[in-house]
Residue frames relative to the residue before (quaternion, step in Angstrom):
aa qw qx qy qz dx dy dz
X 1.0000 0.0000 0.0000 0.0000 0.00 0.00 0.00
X 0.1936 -0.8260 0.5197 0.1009 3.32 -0.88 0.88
X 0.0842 -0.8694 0.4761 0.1018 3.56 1.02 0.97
X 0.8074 0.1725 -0.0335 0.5632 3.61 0.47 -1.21
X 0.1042 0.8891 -0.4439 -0.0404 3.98 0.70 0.97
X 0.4079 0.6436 -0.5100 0.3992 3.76 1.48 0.31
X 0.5193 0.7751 -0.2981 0.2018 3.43 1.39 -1.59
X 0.0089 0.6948 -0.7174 0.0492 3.81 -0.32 1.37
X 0.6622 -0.6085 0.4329 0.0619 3.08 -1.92 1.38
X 0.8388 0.2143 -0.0663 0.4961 3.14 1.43 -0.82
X 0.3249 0.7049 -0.4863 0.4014 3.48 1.07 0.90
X 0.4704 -0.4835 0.6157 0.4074 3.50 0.19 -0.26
X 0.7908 0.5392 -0.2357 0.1685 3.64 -0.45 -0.44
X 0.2429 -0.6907 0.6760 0.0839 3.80 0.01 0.93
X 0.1128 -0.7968 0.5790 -0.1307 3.01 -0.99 1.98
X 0.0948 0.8818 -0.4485 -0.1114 3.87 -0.02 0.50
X 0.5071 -0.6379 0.5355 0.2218 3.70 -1.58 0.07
X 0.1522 0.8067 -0.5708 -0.0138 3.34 0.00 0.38
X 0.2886 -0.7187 0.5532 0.3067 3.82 -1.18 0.89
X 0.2553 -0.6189 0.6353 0.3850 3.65 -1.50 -0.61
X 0.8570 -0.2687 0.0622 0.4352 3.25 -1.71 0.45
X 0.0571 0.8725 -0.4841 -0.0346 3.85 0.43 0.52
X 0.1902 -0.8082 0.4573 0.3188 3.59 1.19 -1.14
X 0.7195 -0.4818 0.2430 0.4372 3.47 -1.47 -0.16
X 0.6492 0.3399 -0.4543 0.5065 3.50 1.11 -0.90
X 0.6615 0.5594 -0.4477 0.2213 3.37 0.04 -0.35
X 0.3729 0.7675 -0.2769 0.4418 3.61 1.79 -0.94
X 0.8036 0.4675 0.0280 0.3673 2.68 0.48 -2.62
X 0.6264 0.4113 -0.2034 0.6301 3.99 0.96 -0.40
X 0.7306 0.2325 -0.3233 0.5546 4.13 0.89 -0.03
X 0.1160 0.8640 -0.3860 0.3017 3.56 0.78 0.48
X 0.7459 0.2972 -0.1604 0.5740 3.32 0.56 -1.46
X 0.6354 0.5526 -0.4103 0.3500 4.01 1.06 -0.60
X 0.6557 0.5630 -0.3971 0.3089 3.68 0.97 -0.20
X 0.4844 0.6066 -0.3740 0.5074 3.43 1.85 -0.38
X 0.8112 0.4547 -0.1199 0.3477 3.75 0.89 -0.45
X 0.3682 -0.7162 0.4258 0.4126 3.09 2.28 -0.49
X 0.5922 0.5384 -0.5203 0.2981 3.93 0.72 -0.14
X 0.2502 0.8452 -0.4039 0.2447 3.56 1.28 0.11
X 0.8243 0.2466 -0.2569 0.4402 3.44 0.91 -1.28
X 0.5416 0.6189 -0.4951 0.2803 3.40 0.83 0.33
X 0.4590 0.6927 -0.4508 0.3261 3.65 1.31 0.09
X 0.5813 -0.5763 0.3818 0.4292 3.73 -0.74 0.76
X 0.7343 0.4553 -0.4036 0.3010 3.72 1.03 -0.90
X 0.7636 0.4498 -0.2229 0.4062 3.60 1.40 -0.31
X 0.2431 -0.7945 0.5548 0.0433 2.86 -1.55 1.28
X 0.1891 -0.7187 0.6662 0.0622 3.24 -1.24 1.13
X 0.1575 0.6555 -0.7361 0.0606 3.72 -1.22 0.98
X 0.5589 -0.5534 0.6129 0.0753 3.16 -2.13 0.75
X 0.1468 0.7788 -0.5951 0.1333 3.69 -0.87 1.22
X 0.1295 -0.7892 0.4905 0.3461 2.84 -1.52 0.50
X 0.7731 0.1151 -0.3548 0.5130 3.43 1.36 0.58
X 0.0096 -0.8026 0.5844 0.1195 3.98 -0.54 0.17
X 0.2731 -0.6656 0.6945 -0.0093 2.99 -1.63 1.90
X 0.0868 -0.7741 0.6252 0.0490 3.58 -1.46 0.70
X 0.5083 -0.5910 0.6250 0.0405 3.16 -0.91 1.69
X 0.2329 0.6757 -0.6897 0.1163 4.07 -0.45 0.55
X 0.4650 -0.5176 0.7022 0.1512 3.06 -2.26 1.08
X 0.8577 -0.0109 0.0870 0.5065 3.84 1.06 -0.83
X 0.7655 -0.3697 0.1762 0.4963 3.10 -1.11 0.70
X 0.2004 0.8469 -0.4923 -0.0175 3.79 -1.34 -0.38
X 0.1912 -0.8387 0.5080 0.0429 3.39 -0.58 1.56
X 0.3385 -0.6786 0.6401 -0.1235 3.13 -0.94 2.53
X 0.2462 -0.7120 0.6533 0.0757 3.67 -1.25 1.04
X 0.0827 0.7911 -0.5961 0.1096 3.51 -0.11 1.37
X 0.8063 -0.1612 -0.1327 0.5535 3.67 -0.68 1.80
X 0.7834 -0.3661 0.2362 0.4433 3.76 0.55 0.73
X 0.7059 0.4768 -0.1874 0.4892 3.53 1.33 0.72
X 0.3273 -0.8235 0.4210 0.1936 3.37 -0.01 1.32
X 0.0155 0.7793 -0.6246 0.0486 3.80 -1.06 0.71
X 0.1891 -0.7988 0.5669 0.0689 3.32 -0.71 0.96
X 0.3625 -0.7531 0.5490 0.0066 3.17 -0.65 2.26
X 0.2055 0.7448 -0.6105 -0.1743 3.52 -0.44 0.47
X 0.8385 0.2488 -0.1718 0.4533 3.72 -1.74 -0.09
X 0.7174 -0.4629 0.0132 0.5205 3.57 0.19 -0.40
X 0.1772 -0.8427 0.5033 0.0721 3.82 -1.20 0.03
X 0.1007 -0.9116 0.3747 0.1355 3.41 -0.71 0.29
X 0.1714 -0.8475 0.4946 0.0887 3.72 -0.09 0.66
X 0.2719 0.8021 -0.5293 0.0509 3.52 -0.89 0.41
X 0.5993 -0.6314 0.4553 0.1867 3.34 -1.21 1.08
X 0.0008 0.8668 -0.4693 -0.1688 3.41 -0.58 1.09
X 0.6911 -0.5396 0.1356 0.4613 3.54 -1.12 1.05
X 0.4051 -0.6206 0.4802 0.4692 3.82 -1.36 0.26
């Protein structure tokens, strides 16, 4: 799966994918685009470039960071360290 296929190793930078409201059939019927990277060109998905990201939560929430789930509650902080 190529979830984040812009993603270079040595940039310093902690790129992510985020969908909008897409649902299950919708989920289910883009599936096969995430093996190919054509994923982020759909209108619901966004792709930005960081070099640190902080999250403000109202509630718990489980974030998939390199292929591992982690549950961020209240606030959290992630950041790319330099290559």
């Amino acid at each position: 799966m190529m979830i984040a296929p812009k993603a270079e190793v040595d940039d310093g930078l902690i790129e992510y994918v985020r969908w909008g409201p897409i649902g299950r059939l919708g989920l289910i019927r883009n599936l096969p685009t995430l093996y190919d990277g054509t994923h982020i060109e759909h209108p619901l998905a966004e792709r930005r470039q960081a070099k640190r990201i902080d999250f403000q939560l109202d509630d718990p929430v489980d974030v998939m960071v390199d292929g591992e789930v982690l549950t961020c509650a209240a606030a959290a902080s992630t950041s790319c360290l330099p290559p």
